[in-house]
Every structure is written in structure tokens, then in C-alpha cells.
N, C-alpha and C positions, 0 to 999 in steps of 0.2 A: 449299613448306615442310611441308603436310602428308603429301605422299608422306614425305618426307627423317622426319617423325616417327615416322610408320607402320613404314615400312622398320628405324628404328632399334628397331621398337617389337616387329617379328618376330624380329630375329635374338637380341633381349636374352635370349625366351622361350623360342628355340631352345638357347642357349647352357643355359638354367636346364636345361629337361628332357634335353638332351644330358648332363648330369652325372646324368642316374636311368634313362639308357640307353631314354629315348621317344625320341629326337630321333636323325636322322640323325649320323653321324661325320665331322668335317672332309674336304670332299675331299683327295685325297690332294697331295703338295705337289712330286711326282717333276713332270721336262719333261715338256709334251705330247706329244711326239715318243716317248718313251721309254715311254707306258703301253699304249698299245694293244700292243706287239710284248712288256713284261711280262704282261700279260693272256692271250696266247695262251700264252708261256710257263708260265705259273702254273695254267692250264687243263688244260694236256698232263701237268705234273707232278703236278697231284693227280690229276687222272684216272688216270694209271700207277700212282700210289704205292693208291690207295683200289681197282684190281682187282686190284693184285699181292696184300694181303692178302684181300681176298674170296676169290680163288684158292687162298691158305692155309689160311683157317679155316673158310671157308664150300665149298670145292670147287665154285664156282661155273663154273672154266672147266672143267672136264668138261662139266659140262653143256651148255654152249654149243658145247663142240668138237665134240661130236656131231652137232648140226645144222648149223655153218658151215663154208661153203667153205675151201679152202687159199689164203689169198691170201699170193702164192711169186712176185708182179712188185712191183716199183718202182712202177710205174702204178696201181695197186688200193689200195697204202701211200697215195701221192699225194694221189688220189681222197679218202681218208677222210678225209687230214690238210687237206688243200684244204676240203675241205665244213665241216668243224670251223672250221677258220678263218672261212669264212664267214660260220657262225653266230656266229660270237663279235663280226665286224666290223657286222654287222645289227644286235647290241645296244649296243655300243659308239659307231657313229656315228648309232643311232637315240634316243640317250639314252634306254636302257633304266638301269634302277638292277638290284642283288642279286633281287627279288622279281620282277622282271618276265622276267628270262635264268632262273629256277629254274623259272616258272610257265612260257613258253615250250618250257623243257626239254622238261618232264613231256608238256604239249600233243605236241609234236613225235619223242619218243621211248617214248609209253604204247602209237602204236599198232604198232610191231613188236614190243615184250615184249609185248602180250595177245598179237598170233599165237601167238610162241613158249611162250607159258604154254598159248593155248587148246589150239592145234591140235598142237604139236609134244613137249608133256607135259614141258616143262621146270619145274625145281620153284620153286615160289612163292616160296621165298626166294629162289633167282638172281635169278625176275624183279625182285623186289622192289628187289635189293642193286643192280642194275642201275641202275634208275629212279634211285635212290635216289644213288649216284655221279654219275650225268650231272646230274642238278639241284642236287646239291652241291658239284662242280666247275666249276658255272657261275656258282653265289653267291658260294663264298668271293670269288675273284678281282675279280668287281666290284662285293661288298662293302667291300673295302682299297682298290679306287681309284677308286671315285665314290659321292657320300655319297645314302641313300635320296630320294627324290622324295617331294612333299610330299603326294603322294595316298597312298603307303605311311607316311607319318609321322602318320596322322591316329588320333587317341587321343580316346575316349570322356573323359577325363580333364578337368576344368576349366582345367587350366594346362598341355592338351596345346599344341604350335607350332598356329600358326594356319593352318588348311587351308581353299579356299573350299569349300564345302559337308560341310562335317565332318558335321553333321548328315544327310549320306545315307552318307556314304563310311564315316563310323564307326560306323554302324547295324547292330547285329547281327542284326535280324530282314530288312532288307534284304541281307545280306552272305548268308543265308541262301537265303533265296526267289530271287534270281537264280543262286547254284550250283546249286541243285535245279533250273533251270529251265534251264540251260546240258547240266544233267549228261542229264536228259532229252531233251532233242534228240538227245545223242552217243547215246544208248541207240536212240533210235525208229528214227534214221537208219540205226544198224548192223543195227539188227533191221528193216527194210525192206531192206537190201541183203543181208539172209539170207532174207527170206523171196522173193527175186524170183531174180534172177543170179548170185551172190556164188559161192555153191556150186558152179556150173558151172565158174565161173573157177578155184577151189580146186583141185578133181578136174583140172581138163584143165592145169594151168599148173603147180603146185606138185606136183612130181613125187615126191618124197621126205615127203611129208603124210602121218604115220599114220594121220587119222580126217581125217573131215569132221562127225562125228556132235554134236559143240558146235552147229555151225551152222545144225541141223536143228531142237535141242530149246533154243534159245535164245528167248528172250520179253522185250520191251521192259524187264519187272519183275525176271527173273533177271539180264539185260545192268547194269540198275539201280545196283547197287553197287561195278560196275570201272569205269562211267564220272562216278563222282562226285568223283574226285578234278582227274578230267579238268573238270568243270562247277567245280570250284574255282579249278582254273586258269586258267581261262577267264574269270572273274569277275574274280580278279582282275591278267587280263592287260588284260582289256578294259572292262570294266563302269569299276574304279574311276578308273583314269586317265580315263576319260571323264569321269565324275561327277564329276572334283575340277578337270577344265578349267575355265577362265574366259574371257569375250568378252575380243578381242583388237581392236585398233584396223580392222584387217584385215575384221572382223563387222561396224564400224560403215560402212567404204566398203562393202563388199555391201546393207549396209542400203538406201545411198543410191545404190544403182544406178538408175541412167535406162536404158533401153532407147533411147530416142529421141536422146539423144544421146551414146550410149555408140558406139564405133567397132565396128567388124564385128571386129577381133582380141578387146577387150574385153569384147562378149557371149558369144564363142566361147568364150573363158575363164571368162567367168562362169556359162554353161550348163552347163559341164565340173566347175568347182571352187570355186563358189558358193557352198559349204555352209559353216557356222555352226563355229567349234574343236572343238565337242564331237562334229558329224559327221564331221568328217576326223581326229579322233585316234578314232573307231571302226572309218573305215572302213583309216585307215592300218597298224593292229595287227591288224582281222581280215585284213589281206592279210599281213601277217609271219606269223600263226598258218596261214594256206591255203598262203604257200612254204613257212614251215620242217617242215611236218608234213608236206605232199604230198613235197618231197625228200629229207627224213632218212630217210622210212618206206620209199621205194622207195629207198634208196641200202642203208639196213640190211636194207628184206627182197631185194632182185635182188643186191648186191654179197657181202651174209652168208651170207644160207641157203641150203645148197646144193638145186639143183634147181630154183628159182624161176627162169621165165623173166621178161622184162622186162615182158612184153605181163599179165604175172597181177602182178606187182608195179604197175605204173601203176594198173590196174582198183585195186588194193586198196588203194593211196595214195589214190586217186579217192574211195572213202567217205570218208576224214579230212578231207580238201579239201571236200568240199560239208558235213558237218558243221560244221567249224570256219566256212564262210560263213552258215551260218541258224542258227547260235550269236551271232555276230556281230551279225547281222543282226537277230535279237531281244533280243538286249544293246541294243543301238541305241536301237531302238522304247520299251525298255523306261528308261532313261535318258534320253529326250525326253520322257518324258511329264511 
């Protein structure tokens, strides 16, 4: 009876601050069947409609025509439209909400536009207008047909919905300290992989590269401020849904694991996937942040820019991939404690 109270006692609050626009929006009420294939739909049409006028007013596809391939098959169309889809079905059947597919976006599409901003001198507003489309055609759509998740619903507010640990999740000096500390890693990590091989791979692989000379005079501290948006995202793709997890029945069998009489399938399992909610909703999204970033970045920089062979596009996916794992990986650390 006291759950049945509780429960009535969340959604009443829900309902209150849903009329002052804190509170997530009713899921959407279309079949189940019918919204993921609206979802890809509604994806493709804002995305077209929001570069048809960037192309207008901002002359943004010049700029991009000049560095990208002619893609003139069926196959290369596919390709895009295939991986697009993919990402859209990774957030949809991983119940991502609006915040988590926008923040994913960014992660997974900042590091081809810094190439194309650093290296190939395309103008900061393409890049910008760019970024900036792909993570707002991933919100709208599964903002309209799944309502926010209760870690992005959490309000500093006394009569915010009630979130577990609101008290970290809606912490502005914590919300802080871990983007600077995410954004930091993507910074040392890039500036490690310029100061060792990175450059080699540039010059011998990306054939059509006007400079390399970014690469040379870049410093953890100047990298600093292109990848803070990225340590935003990160934060809160990963950090908060961790933090606003709660123990699940699931935590208390692991609790009460015997070894001794646990069967040889069941320790196997439980050496493998033992870990506590809050460690498998870390380790599960930093593994979405290391596929969708390692393949958007090599599908956008080997399939778009012309010149890039496969073997320099993997290497340079490769940094994002081990960044996005020791971002992860001290998000982790850093919400266990």
C-alpha cells in the first residue's frame, strides 16, 4: 500500500510541475509499432528541411562541397541512410530520451567538424550550423515521442518531480566539476595523440589536408575550449543517468552471491556482469559513446572527405574511441564515490 501511495504521490507532482514545463511531456499516445519508423522519419525531414536553409542563408554547402566526396552510388546514399538509422534505433531501443540522442549527437559528430573546422579551414559557422542540426534533429523527434527520463527531469526547485539523488544530479557545482573534468580528458587525450603519431597519419593518409600546422601548435589548454562542450555532453550522457540510477532487486541477488554454491554458469556470469545499476548504466552508455563516435567519425571523415583513406580515418576515429573510454571510465570512479 505504501508503494501504491508513493507512486500516486510521484505522478500527482509530476502532473503539477508538467503544467510550469519542469516536468517531462506525456508519452506520446501513436502504436508502438508505428513510432520508431515516425522517428526515423521526422529525423530525415528535419535534418533536410534545417540544411536546405543553412544552405540558403548561411552558404554552408559551399563550404562543405569543397572538401566532400561526390557520392554519385546508391550504395554511399545507403550507407549514410543505414548508419543514420542505426543511430536513431541505439537510442530508441536503448531508452534514450531528447537529452541523451542531442548529447550523444554532439559526442559522436564534434569530432569530424573539428577536423573539418581545424584542419580543412572550413568556417565556424558551417561547423557550428552543422553540430548544431544533427543534435537538433535528434531532439526534436524523441522529444514528441518519449517523455524526458527522470534524471533529466531533476530541478533544483522544492516542488521539482521527485528524482533519486536530486541532490547530486541537480547540483550545479557538481554538474560543473565533472564537465570540466570530462572536457579535460578529450583535450589531453587529443593533445597526446598530436603530440606522438597523429600527425604522421594526417600527412600520409589525408591526402587533400591543407596544413597539419593546428596539430603541431596545439596545447591541452588551447584544445580546452573546443572540447568543453564535448565534456558537457559527456556528463550529461553519462555521469547523470548514472547518478540518478537506483539499486534494483537484481543488486540485492549479486549481493547475496555464494561462490560455493553458486553453479559454474552462474559465477561465470556473475564475474562477467556482477556489477551494481549504477556500474552497468556507466559502462553501458560509455560503450554507445565509443560505437557511435568511433563509426560516425570514420563513416563521415573516410565516406565524406575526399582523399581520406580508411587506414587514417580508423587511426583518427581511434582517438575519439579511447577518449570517450577514460571519460567514461572516470565519470565512473567519480559517481561511485
Amino acid at each position: 500500500m505504501s508503494s501504491l501511495r508513493s507512486g500516486r504521490k510521484v505522478s500527482g507532482e509530476g502532473r503539477a510541475v508538467a503544467l510550469r514545463g519542469e516536468a517531462p511531456l506525456p508519452a506520446s499516445k501513436l502504436p508502438l509499432f508505428l513510432r520508431f519508423p515516425l522517428l526515423v522519419v521526422l529525423n530525415l525531414s528535419i535534418s533536410s528541411l534545417l540544411y536546405s536553409l543553412s544552405a540558403v542563408y548561411l552558404g554552408s554547402e559551399n563550404d562543405l562541397a569543397e572538401v566532400s566526396r561526390k557520392l554519385d552510388s546508391w550504395s554511399d546514399v545507403a550507407s549514410l541512410v543505414g548508419w543514420k538509422t542505426f543511430e536513431l534505433a541505439l537510442g530508441w531501443y536503448g531508452d534514450y530520451d531528447g537529452y541523451d540522442l542531442a548529447s550523444l549527437s554532439l559526442l559522436s559528430h564534434g569530432p569530424p567538424a573539428y577536423l573539418l573546422g581545424t584542419f580543412y579551414q572550413v568556417r565556424l559557422v558551417s561547423i557550428l550550423s552543422t553540430i548544431f542540426i544533427d543534435s537538433l534533429a535528434m531532439y526534436i523527434p524523441f522529444r514528441l515521442l518519449r517523455p524526458l527520463s527522470l534524471a533529466h527531469s531533476a530541478s533544483t526547485s522544492s516542488r521539482s518531480i521527485v528524482v533519486p539523488n536530486r541532490e547530486i544530479v541537480a547540483d550545479t557545482s557538481v554538474g560543473i566539476l565533472t564537465t570540466l573534468l570530462a572536457a579535460s580528458i578529450y583535450s589531453v587525450t587529443l593533445y597526446s595523440a598530436y603530440a606522438s603519431y597523429l600527425p604522421i597519419y594526417l600527412v600520409t593518409y589525408f591526402d587533400n589536408i591543407p596544413s597539419i600546422a593546428p596539430a603541431h601548435t596545439a596545447t591541452p589548454f588551447t584544445l580546452f575550449p573546443v572540447t568543453l562542450l564535448l565534456g558537457l555532453a559527456a556528463k550529461s550522457f553519462i555521469f547523470t543517468p548514472a547518478a540518478a540510477s537506483v539499486p534494483s532487486s537484481v543488486d540485492a541477488k549479486n549481493a547475496a552471491f555464494n561462490p560455493a554454491s553458486a553453479t559454474l554458469a552462474e559465477t561465470f556470469w556473475y564475474n562477467l556482469w556482477g556489477y551494481d545499476t549504477k556500474t552497468k548504466v556507466v559502462i553501458k552508455r560509455t560503450a554507445a559513446v565509443m560505437l557511435a563516435s568511433g563509426i560516425n567519425t570514420f563513416i563521415q571523415t573516410w565516406v565524406i572527405i575526399e582523399g581520406v583513406e580508411a587506414i587514417g580515418a580508423i587511426v583518427y576515429s581511434g582517438v575519439w574511441v579511447v577518449a570517450a573510454a577514460i571519460t567514461g571510465a572516470s565519470l565512473g570512479l567519480v559517481g561511485a564515490v
